[in-house]
PDB file of N, CA, C and O in Angstrom:
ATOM      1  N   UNK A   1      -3.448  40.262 -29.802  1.00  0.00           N
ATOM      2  CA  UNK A   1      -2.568  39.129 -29.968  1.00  0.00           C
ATOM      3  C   UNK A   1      -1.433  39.505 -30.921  1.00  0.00           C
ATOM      4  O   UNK A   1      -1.601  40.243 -31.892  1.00  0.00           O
ATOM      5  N   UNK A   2      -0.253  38.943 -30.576  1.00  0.00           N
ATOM      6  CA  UNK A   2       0.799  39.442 -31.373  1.00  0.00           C
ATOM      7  C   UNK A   2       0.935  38.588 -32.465  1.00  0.00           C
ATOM      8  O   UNK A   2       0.522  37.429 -32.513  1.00  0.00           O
ATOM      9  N   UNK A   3       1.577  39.248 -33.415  1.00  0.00           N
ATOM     10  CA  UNK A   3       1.398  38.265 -34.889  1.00  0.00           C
ATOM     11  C   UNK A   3       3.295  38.089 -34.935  1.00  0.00           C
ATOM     12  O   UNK A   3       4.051  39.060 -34.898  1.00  0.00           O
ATOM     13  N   UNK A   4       3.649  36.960 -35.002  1.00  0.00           N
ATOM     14  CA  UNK A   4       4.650  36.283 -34.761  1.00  0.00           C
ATOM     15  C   UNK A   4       5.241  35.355 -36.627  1.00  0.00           C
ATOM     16  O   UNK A   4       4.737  34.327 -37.079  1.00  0.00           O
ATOM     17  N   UNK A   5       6.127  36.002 -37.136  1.00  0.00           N
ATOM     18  CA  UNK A   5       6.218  35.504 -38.598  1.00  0.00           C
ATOM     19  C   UNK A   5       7.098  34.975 -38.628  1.00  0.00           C
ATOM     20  O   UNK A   5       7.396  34.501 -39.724  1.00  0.00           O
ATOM     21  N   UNK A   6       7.845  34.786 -37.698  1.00  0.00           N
ATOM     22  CA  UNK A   6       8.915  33.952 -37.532  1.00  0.00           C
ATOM     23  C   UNK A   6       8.633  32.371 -36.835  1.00  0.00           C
ATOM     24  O   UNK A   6       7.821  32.282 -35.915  1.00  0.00           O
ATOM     25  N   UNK A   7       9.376  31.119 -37.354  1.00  0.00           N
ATOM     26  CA  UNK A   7       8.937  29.982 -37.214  1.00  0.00           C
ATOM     27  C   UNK A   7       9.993  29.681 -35.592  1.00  0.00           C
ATOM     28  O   UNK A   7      11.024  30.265 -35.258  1.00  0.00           O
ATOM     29  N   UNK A   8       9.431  28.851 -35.048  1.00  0.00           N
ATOM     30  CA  UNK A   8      10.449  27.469 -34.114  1.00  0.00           C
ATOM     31  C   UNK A   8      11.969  27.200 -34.706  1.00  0.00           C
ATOM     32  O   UNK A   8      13.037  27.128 -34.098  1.00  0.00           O
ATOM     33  N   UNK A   9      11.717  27.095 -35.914  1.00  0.00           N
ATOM     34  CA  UNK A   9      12.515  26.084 -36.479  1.00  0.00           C
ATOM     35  C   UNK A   9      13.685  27.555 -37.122  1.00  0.00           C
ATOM     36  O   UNK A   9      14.741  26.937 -37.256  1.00  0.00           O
ATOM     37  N   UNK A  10      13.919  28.678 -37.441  1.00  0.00           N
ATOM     38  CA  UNK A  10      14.250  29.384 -37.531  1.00  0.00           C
ATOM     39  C   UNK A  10      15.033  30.114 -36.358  1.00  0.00           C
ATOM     40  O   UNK A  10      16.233  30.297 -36.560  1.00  0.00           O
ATOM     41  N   UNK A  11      14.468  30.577 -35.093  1.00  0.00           N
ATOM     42  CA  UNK A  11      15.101  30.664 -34.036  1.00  0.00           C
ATOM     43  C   UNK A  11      16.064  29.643 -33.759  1.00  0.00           C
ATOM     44  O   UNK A  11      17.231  29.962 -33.535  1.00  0.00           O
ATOM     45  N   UNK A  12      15.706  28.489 -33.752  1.00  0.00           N
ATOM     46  CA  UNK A  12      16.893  27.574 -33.328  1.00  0.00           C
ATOM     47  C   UNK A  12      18.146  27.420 -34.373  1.00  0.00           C
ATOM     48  O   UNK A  12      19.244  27.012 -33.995  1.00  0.00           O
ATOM     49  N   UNK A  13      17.844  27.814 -35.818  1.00  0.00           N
ATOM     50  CA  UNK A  13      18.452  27.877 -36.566  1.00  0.00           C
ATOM     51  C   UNK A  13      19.474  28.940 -36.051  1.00  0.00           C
ATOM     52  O   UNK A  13      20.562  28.488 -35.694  1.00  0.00           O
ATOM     53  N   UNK A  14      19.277  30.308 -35.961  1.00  0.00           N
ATOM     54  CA  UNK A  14      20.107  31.150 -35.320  1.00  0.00           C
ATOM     55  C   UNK A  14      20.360  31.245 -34.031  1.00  0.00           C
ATOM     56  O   UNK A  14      20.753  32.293 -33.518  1.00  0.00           O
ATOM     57  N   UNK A  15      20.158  30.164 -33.390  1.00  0.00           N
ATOM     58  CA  UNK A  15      20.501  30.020 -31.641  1.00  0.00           C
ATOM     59  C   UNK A  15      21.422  28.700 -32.544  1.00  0.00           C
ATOM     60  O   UNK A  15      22.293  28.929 -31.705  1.00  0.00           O
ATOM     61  N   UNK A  16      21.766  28.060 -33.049  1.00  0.00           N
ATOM     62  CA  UNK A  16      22.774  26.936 -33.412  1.00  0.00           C
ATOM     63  C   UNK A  16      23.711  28.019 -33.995  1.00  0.00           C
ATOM     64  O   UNK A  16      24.819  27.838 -33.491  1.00  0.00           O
ATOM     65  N   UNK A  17      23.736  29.254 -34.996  1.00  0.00           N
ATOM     66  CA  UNK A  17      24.599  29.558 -34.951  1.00  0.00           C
ATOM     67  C   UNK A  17      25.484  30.945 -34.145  1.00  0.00           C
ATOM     68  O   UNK A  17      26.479  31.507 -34.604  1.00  0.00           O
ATOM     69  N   UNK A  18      24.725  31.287 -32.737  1.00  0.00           N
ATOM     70  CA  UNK A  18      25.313  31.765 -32.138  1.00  0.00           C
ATOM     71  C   UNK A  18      26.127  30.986 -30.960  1.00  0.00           C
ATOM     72  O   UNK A  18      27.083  31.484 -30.364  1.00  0.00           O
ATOM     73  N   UNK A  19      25.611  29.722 -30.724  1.00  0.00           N
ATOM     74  CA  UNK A  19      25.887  29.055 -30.304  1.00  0.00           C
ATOM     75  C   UNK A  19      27.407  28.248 -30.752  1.00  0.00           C
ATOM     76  O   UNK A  19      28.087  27.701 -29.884  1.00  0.00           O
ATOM     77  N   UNK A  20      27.814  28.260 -32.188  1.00  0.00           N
ATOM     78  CA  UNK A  20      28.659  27.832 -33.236  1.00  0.00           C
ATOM     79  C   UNK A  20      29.567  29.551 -32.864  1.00  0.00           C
ATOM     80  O   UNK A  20      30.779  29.733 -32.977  1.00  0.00           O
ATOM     81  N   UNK A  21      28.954  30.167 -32.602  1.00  0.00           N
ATOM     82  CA  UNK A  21      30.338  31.546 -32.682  1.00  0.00           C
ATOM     83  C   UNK A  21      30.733  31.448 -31.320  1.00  0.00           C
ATOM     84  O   UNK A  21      31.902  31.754 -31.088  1.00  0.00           O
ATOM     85  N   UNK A  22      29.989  31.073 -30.326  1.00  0.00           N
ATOM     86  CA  UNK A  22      30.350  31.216 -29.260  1.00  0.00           C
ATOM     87  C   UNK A  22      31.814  30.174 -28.702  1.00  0.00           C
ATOM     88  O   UNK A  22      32.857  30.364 -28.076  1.00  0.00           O
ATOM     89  N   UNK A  23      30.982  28.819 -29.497  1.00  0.00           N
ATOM     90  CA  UNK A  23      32.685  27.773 -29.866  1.00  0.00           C
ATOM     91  C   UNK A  23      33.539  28.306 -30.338  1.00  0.00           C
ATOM     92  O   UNK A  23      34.627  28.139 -29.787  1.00  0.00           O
ATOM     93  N   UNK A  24      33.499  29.107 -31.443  1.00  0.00           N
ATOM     94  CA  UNK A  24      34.697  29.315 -32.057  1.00  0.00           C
ATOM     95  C   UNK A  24      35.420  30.389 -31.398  1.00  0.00           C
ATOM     96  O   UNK A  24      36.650  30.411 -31.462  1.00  0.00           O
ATOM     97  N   UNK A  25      34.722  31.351 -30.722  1.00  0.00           N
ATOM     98  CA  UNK A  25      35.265  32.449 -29.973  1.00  0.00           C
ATOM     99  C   UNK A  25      35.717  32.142 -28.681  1.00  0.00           C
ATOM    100  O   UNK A  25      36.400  32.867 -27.958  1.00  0.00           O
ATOM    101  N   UNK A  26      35.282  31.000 -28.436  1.00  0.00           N
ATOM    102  CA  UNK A  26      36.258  30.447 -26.879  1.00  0.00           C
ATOM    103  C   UNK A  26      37.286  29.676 -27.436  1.00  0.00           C
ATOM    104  O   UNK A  26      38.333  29.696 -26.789  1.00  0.00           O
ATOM    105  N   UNK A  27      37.277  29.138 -28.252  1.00  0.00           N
ATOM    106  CA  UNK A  27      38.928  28.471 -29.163  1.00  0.00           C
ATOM    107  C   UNK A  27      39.881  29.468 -29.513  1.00  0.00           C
ATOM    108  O   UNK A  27      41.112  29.478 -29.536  1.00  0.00           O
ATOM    109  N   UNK A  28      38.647  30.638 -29.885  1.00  0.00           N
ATOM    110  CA  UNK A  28      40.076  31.921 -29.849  1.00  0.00           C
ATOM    111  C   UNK A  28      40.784  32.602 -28.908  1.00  0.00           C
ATOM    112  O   UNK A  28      41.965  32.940 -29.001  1.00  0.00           O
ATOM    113  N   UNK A  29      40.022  32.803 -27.977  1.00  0.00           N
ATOM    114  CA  UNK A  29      40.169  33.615 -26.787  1.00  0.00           C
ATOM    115  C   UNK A  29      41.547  32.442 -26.047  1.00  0.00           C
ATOM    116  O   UNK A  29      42.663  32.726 -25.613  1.00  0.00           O
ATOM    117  N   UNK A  30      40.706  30.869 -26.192  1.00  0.00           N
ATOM    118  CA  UNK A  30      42.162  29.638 -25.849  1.00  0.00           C
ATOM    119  C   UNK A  30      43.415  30.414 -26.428  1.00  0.00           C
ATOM    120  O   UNK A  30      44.058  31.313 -25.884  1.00  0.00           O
ATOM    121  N   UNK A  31      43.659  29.625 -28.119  1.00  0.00           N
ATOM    122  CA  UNK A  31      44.544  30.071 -28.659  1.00  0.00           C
ATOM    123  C   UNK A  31      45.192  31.357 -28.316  1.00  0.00           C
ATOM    124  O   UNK A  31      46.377  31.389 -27.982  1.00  0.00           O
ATOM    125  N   UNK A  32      44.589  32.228 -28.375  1.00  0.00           N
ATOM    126  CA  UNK A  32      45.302  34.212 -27.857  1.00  0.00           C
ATOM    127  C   UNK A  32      45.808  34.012 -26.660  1.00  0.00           C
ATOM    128  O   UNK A  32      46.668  34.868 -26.451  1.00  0.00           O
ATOM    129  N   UNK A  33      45.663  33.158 -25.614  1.00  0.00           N
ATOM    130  CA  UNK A  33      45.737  32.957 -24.079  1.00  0.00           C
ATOM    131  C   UNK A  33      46.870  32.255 -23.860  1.00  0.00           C
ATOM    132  O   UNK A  33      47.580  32.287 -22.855  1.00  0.00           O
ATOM    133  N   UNK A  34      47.052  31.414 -25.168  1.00  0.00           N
ATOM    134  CA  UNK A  34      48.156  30.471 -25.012  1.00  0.00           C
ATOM    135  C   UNK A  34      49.931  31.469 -25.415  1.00  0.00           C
ATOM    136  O   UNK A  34      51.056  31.589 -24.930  1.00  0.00           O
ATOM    137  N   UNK A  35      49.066  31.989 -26.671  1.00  0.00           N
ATOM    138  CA  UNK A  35      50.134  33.247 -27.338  1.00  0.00           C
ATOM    139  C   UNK A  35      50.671  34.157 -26.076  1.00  0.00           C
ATOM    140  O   UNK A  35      51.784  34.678 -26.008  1.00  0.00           O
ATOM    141  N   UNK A  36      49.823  34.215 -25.281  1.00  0.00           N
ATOM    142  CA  UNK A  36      50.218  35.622 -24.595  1.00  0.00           C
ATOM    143  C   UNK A  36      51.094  34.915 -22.929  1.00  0.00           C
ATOM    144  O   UNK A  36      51.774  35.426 -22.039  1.00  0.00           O
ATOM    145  N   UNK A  37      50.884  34.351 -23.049  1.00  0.00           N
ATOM    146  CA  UNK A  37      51.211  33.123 -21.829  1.00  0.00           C
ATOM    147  C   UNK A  37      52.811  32.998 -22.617  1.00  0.00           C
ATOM    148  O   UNK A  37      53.829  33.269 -21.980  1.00  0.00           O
ATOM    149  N   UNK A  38      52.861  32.534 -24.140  1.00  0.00           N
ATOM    150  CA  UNK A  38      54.337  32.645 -24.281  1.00  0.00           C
ATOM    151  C   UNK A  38      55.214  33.967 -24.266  1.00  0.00           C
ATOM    152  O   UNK A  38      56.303  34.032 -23.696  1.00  0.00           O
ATOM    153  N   UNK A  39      54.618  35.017 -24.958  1.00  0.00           N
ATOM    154  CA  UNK A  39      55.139  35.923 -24.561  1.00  0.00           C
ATOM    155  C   UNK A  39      55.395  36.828 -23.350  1.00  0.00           C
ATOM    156  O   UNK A  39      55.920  37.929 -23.512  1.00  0.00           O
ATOM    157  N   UNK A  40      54.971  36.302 -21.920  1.00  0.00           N
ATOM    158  CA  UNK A  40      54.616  36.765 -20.964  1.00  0.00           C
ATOM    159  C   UNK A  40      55.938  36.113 -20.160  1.00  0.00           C
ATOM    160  O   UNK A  40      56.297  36.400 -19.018  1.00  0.00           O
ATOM    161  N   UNK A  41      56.444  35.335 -20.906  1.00  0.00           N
ATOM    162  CA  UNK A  41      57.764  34.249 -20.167  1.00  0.00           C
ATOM    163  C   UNK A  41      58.331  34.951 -20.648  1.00  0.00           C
ATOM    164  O   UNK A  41      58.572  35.784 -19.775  1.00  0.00           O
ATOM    165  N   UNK A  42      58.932  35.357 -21.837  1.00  0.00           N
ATOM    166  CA  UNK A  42      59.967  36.326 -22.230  1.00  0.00           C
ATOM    167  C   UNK A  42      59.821  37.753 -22.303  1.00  0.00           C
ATOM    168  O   UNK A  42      60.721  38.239 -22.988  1.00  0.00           O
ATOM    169  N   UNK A  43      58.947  38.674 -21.809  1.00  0.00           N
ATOM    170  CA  UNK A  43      59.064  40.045 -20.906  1.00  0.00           C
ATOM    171  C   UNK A  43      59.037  40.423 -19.905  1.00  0.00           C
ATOM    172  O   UNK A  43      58.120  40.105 -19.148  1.00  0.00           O
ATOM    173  N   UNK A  44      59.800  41.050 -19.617  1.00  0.00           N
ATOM    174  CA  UNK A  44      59.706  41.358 -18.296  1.00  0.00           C
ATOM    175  C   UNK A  44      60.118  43.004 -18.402  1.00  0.00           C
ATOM    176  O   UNK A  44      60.662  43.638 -19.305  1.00  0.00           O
ATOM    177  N   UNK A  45      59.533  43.464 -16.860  1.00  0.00           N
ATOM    178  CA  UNK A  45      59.910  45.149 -17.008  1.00  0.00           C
ATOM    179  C   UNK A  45      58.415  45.930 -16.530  1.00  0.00           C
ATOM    180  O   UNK A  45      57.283  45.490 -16.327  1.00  0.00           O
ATOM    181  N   UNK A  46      58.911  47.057 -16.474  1.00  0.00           N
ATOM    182  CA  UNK A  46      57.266  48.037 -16.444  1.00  0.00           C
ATOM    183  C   UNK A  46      55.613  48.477 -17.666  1.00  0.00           C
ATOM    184  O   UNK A  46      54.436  48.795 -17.496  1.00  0.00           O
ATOM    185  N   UNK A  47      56.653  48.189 -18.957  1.00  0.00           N
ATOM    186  CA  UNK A  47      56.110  48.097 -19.834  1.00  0.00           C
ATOM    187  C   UNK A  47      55.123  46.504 -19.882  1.00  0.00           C
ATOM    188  O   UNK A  47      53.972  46.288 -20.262  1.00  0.00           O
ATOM    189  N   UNK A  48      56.202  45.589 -19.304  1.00  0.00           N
ATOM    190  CA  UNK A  48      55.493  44.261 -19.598  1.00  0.00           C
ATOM    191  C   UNK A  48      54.553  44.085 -18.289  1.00  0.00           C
ATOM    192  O   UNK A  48      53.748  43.160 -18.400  1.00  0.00           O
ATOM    193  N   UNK A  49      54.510  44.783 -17.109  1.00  0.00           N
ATOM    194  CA  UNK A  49      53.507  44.685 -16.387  1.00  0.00           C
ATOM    195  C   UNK A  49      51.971  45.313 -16.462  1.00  0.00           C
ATOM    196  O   UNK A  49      50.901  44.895 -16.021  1.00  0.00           O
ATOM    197  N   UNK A  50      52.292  46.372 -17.131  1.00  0.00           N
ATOM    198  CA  UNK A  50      51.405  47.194 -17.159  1.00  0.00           C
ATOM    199  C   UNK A  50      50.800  46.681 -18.344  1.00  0.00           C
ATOM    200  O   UNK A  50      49.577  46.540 -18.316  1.00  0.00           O
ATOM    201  N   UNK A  51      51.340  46.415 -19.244  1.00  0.00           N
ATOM    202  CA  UNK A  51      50.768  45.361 -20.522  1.00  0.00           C
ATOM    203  C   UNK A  51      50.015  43.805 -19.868  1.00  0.00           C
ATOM    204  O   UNK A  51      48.901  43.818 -20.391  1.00  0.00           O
ATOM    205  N   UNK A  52      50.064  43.149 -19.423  1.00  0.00           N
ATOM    206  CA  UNK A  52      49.513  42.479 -18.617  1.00  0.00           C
ATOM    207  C   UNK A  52      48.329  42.061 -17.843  1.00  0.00           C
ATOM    208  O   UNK A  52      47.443  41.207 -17.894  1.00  0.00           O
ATOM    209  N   UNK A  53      48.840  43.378 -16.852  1.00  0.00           N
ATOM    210  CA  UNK A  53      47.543  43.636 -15.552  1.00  0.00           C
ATOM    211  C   UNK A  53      46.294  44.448 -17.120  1.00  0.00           C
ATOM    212  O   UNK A  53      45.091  44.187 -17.103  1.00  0.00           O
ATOM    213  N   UNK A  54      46.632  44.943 -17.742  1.00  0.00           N
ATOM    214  CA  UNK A  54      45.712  45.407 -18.792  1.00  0.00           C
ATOM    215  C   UNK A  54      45.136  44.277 -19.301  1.00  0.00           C
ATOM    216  O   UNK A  54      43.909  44.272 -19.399  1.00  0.00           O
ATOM    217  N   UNK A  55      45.788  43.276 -19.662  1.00  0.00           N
ATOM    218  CA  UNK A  55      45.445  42.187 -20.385  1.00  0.00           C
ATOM    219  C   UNK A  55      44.228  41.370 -20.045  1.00  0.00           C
ATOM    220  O   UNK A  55      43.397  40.759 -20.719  1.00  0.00           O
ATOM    221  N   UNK A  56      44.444  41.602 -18.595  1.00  0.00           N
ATOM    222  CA  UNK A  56      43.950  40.621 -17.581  1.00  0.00           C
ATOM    223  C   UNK A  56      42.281  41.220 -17.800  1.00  0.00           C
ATOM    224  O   UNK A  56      41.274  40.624 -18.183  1.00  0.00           O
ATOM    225  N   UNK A  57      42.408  42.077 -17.546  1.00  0.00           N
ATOM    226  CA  UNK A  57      41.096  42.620 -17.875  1.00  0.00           C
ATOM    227  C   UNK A  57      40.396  42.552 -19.102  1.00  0.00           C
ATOM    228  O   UNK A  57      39.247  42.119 -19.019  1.00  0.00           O
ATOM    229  N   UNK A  58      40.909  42.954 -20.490  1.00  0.00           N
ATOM    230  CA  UNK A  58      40.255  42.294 -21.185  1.00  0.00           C
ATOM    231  C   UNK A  58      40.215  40.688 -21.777  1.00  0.00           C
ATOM    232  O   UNK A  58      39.536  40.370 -22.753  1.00  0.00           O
ATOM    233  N   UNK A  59      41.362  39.414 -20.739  1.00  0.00           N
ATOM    234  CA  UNK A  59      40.573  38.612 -20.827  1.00  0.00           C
ATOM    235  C   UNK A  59      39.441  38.244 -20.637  1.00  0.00           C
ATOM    236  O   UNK A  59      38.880  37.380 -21.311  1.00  0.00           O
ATOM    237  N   UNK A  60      38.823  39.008 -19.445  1.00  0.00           N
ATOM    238  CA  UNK A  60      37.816  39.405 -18.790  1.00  0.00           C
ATOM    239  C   UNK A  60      36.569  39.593 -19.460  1.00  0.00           C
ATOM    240  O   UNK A  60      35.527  38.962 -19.281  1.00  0.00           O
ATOM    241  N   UNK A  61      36.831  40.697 -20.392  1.00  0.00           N
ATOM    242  CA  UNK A  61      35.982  40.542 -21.521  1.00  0.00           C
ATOM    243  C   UNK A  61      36.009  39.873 -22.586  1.00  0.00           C
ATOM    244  O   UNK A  61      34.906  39.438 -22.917  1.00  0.00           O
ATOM    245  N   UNK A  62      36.666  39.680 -23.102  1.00  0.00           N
ATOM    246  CA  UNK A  62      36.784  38.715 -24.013  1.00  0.00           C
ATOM    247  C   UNK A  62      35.932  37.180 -23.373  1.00  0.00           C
ATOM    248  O   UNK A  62      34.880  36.873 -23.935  1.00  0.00           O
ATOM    249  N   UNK A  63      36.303  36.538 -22.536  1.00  0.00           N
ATOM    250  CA  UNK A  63      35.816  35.540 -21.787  1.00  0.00           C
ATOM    251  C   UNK A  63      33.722  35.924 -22.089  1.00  0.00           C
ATOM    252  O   UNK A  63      32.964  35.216 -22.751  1.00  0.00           O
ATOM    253  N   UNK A  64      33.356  37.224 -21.336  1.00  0.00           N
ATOM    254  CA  UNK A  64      31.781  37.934 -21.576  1.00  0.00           C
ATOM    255  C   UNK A  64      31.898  37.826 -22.783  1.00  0.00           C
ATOM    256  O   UNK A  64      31.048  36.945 -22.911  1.00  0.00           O
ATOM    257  N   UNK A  65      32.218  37.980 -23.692  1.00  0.00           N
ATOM    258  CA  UNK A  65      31.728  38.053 -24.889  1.00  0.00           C
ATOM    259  C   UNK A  65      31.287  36.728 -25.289  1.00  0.00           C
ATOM    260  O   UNK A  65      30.205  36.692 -25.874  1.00  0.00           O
ATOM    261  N   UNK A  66      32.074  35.311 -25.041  1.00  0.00           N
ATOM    262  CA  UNK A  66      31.882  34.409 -25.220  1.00  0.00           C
ATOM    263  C   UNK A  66      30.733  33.734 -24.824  1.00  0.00           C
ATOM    264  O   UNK A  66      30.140  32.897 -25.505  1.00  0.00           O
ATOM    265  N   UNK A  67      30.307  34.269 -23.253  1.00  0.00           N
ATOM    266  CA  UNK A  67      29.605  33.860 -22.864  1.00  0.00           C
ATOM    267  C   UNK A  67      27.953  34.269 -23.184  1.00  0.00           C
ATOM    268  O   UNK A  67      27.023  33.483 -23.363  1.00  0.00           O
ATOM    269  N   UNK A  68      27.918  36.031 -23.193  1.00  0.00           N
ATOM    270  CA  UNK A  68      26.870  36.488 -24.012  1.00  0.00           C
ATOM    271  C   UNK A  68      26.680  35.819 -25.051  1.00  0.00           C
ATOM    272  O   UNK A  68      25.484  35.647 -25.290  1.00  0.00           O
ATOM    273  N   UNK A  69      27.537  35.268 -25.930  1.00  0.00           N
ATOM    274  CA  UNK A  69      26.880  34.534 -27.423  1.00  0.00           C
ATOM    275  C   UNK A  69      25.909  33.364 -26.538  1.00  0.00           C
ATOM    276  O   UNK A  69      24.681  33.342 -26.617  1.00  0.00           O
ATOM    277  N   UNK A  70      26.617  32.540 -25.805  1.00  0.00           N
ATOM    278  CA  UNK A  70      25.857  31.257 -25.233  1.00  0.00           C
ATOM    279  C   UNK A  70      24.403  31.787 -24.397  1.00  0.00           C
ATOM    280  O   UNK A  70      23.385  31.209 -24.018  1.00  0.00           O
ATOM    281  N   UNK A  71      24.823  32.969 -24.347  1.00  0.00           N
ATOM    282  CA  UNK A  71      23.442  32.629 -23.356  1.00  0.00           C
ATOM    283  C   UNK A  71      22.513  33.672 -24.587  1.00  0.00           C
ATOM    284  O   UNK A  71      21.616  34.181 -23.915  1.00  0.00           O
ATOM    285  N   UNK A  72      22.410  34.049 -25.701  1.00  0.00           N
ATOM    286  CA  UNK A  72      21.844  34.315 -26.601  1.00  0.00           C
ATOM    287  C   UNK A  72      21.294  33.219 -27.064  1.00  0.00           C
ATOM    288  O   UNK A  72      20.067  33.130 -27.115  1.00  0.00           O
ATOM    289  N   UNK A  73      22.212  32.078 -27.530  1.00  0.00           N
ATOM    290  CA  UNK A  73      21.648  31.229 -28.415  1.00  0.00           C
ATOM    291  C   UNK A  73      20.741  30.099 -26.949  1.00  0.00           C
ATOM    292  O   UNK A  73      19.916  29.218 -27.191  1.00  0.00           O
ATOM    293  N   UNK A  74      21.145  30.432 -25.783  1.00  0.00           N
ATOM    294  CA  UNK A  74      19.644  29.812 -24.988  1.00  0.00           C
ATOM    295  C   UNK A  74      18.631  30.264 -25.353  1.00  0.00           C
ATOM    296  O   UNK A  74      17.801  29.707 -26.072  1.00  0.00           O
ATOM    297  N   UNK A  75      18.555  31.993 -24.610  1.00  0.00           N
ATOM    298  CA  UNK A  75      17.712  32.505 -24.870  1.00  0.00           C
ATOM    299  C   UNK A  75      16.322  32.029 -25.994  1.00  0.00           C
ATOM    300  O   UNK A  75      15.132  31.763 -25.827  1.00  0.00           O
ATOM    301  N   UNK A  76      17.432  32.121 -27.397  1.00  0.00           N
ATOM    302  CA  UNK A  76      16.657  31.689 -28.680  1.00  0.00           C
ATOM    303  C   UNK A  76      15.856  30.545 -28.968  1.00  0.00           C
ATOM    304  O   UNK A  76      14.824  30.447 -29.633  1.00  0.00           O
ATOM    305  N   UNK A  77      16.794  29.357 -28.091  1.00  0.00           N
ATOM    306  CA  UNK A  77      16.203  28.010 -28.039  1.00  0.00           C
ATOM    307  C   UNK A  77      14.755  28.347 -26.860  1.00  0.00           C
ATOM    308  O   UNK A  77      13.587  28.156 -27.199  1.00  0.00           O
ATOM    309  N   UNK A  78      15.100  28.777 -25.714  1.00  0.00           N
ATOM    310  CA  UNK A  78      13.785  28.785 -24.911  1.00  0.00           C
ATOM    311  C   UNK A  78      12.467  30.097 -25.845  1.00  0.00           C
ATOM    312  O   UNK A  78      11.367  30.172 -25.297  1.00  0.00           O
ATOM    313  N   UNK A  79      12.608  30.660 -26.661  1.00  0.00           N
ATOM    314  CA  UNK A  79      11.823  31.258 -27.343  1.00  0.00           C
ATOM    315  C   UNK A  79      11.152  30.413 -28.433  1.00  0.00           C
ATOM    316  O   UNK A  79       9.975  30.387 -28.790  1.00  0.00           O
ATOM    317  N   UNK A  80      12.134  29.786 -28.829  1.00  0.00           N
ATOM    318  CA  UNK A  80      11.612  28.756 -30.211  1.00  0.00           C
ATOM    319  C   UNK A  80      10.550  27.220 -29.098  1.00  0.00           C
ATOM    320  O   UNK A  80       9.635  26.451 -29.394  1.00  0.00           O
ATOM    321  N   UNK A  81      11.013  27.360 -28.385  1.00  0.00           N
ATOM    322  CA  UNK A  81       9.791  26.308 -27.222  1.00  0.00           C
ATOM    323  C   UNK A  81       8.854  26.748 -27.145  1.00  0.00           C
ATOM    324  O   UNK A  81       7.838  26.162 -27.519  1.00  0.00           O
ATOM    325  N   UNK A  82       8.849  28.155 -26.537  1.00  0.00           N
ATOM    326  CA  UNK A  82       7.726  28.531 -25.962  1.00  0.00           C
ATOM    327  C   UNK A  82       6.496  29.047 -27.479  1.00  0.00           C
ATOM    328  O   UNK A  82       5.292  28.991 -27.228  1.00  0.00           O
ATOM    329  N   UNK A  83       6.912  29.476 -28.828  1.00  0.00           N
ATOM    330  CA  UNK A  83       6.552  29.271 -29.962  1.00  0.00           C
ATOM    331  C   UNK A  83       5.688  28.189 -30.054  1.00  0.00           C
ATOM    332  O   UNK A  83       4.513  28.221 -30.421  1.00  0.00           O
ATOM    333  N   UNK A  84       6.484  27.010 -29.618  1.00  0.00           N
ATOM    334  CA  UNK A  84       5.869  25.493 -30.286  1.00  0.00           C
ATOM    335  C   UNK A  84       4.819  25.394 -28.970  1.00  0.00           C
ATOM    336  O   UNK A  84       3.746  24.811 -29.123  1.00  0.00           O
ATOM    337  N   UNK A  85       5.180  25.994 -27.660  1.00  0.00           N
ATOM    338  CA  UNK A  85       4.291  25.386 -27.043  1.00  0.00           C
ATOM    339  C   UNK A  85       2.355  26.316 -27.421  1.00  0.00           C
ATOM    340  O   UNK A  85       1.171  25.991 -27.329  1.00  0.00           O
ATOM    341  N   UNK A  86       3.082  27.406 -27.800  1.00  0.00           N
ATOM    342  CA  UNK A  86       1.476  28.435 -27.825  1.00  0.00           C
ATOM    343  C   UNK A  86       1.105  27.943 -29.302  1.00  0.00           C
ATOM    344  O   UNK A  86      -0.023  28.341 -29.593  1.00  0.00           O
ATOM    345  N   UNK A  87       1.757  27.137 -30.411  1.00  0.00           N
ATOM    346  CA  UNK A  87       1.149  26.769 -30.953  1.00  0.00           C
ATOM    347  C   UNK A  87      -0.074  25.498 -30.900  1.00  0.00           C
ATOM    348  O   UNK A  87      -1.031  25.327 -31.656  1.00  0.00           O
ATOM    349  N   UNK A  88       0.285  24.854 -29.929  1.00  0.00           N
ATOM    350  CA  UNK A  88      -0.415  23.696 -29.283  1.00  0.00           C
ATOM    351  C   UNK A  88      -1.562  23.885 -28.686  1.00  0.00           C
ATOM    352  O   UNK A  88      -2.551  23.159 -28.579  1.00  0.00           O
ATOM    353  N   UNK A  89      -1.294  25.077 -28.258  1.00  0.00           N
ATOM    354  CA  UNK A  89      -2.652  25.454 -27.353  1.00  0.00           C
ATOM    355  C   UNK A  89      -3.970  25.746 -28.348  1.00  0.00           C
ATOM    356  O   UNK A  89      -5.060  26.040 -27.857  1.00  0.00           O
TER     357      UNK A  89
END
């Protein structure tokens, strides 16, 4: 049997705050999106395409990153359940 020293109430503690980075990192990724959207009206050229189609891609990631936090702090919450539920048993 595995010996488990970590509580329920602890996991969810750090699934609330990956969950809290994951907000704040999609407000950023907004904000940067909005920045680049203005500057994207005033360049133009080969430099500004190729800057761009690059971009595009790591919105791409940027966007995964956001989303890996969220599905971490699930993860954490369905671990901190299944905790409470084997304690019951």
């Amino acid at each position: 049997m595995a010996l488990i020293k970590i509580t329920p109430e602890e996991l969810e503690q750090l699934a609330a705050k990956f969950s809290g980075a994951s907000e704040e990192s999609q407000q950023m990724v907004s904000t940067l999106g909005s920045g680049i959207s203005n500057v994207q009206q005033n360049w133009a050229g080969v430099s500004a395409t190729k800057f761009f189609g690059e971009y595009e891609a790591w919105s791409k990631t940027m966007t995964g990153y956001v989303q890996l936090l969220q599905q971490i702090s699930t993860e954490l919450k369905q671990q901190a359940q299944k905790f409470r539920e084997a304690d019951v048993r």
